[in-house]
N, C-alpha and C positions, 0 to 999 in steps of 0.2 A: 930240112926243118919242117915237120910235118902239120904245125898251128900257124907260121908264118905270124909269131907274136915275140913280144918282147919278154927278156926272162923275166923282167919287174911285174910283167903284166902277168903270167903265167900265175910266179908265186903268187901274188893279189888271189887270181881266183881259187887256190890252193888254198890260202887264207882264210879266204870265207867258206869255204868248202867245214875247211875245218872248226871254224869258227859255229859252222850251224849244226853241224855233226854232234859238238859240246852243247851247246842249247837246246838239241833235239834228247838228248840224252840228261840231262837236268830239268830236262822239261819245262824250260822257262823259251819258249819258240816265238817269236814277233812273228806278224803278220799273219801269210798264209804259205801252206807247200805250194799250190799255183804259184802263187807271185812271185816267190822268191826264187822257184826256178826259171819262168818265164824272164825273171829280171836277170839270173845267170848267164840265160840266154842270148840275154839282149847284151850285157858286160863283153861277154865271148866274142861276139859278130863285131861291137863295136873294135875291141882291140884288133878285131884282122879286118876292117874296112880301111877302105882308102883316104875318106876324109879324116879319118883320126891320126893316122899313119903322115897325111901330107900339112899333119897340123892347123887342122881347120877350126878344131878345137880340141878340150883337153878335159880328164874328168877324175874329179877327185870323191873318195865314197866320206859322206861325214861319218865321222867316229867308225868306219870299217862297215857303216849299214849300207846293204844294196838296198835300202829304203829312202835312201837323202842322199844325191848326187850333186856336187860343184861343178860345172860346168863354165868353161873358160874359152869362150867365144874369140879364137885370134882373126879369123879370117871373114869378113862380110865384102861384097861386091867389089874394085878396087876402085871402079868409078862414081862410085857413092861419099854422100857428103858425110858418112859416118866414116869412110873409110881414112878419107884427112884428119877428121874429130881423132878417132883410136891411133893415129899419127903424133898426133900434138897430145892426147892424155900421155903416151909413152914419152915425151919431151918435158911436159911439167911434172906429173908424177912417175913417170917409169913403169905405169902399167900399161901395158901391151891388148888388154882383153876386157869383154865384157862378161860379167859374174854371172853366170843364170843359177840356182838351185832350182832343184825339182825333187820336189817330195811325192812319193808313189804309198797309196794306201792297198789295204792287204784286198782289198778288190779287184786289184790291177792283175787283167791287162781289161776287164771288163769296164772299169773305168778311170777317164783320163788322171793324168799325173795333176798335179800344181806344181805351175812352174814359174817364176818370178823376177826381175830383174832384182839384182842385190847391189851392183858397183858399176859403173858412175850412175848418176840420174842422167834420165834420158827423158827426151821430149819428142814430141811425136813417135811415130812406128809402131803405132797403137798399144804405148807402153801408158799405164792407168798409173793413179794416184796411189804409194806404197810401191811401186812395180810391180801390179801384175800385166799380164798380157792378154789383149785384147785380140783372141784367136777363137773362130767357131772349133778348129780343130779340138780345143782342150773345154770344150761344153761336150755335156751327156750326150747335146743333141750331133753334134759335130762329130765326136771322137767314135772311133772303130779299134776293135781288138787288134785289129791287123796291122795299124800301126806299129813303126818299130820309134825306140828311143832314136835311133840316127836319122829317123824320117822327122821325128819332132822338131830334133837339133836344126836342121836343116832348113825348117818348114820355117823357125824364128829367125833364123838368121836372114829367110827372104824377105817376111814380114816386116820386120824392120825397117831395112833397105826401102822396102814397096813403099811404106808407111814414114820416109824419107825424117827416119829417127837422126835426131842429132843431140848431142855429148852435151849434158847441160857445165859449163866452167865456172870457178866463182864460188859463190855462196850461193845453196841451192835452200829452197824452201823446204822445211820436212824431210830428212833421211826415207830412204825406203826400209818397211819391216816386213814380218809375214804377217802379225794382226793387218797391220792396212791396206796390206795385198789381199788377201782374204777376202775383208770387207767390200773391195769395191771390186773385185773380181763377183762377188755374190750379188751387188747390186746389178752389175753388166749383166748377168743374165738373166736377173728379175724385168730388169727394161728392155731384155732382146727384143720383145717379139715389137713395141715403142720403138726402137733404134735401128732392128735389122742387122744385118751385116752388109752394108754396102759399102763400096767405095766412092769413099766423097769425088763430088763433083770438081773438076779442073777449076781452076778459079778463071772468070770468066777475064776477056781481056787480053 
């Protein structure tokens, strides 16, 4: 098996293949040729990597665009306080994972995705108000072309953990959208240079 990929995954890229093939040819083409093969690219690696393979997460294209990725976060550290949280949501509600989208604009890989929590609300793990994520990586100033989507994937799921995110239960104030992600994702970086990127201080004690 010379892709060492799954046949569902295969036809997928077969799909869009063909899919842009007909939009190239009607002439109604989203994005860019960069991005969206670059984003081919990055689909291809992900289906023959290990972490996608050993279920670390999982990814679903919105409406068939390699432009809007679901992203289904099953696995974060096991000794983490998130890790019991996504224990007990799969016990009340039966979901297993954490929802990320990531929206890639036709500038990409030149500049970073937007990427967001969508399911459950989460507190701390420098998850912001709406869910965005609070990552130098995904600022102009942070991000680099060289990035891969599995590096990103990877990079949140540490973040979190690091940022000792925990599964809000209950009634939660405010759902998360992408207006309010947006929004307070654009103020984080108007206050970077104010706020920095450090990591808070151990509580003393």
């Amino acid at each position: 098996q010379k892709d060492e990929m799954e046949v569902e995954h295969l036809a997928t890229l077969e799909r869009l293949r063909q899919t842009q093939r007909q939009d190239y040819l009607k002439g109604s083409v989203s994005g860019s040729v960069q991005a969206t093969d670059r984003l081919m690219k990055e689909l291809r690696d992900i289906y023959r990597s290990d972490s996608f393979k050993n279920n670390m997460y999982s990814i679903e294209l919105v409406n068939d665009s390699v432009y809007e990725w679901n992203i289904r976060l099953m696995s974060v550290d096991p000794d983490s306080p998130l890790h019991s949280d996504l224990v007990m949501l799969k016990e009340r509600e039966g979901k297993d994972s954490i929802l990320l989208n990531i929206i890639f604009k036709e500038t990409y890989p030149f500049e970073p995705p937007f990427v967001r929590v969508v399911h459950p609300v989460i507190s701390g793990g420098y998850v912001l108000v709406g869910g965005a994520i609070c990552m130098e990586l995904l600022t102009k100033q942070g991000w680099s072309s060289a990035y891969t989507v599995e590096a990103v994937i990877m990079q949140i799921a540490a973040t979190l953990v690091k940022g000792k995110a925990r599964i809000q239960f209950g009634p939660t104030k405010g759902q998360y959208s992408l207006a309010r992600a947006q929004q307070s994702f654009k103020s984080l970086v108007q206050i970077h240079e104010k706020n920095g990127w450090f990591t808070p201080p151990k509580e003393d004690g």
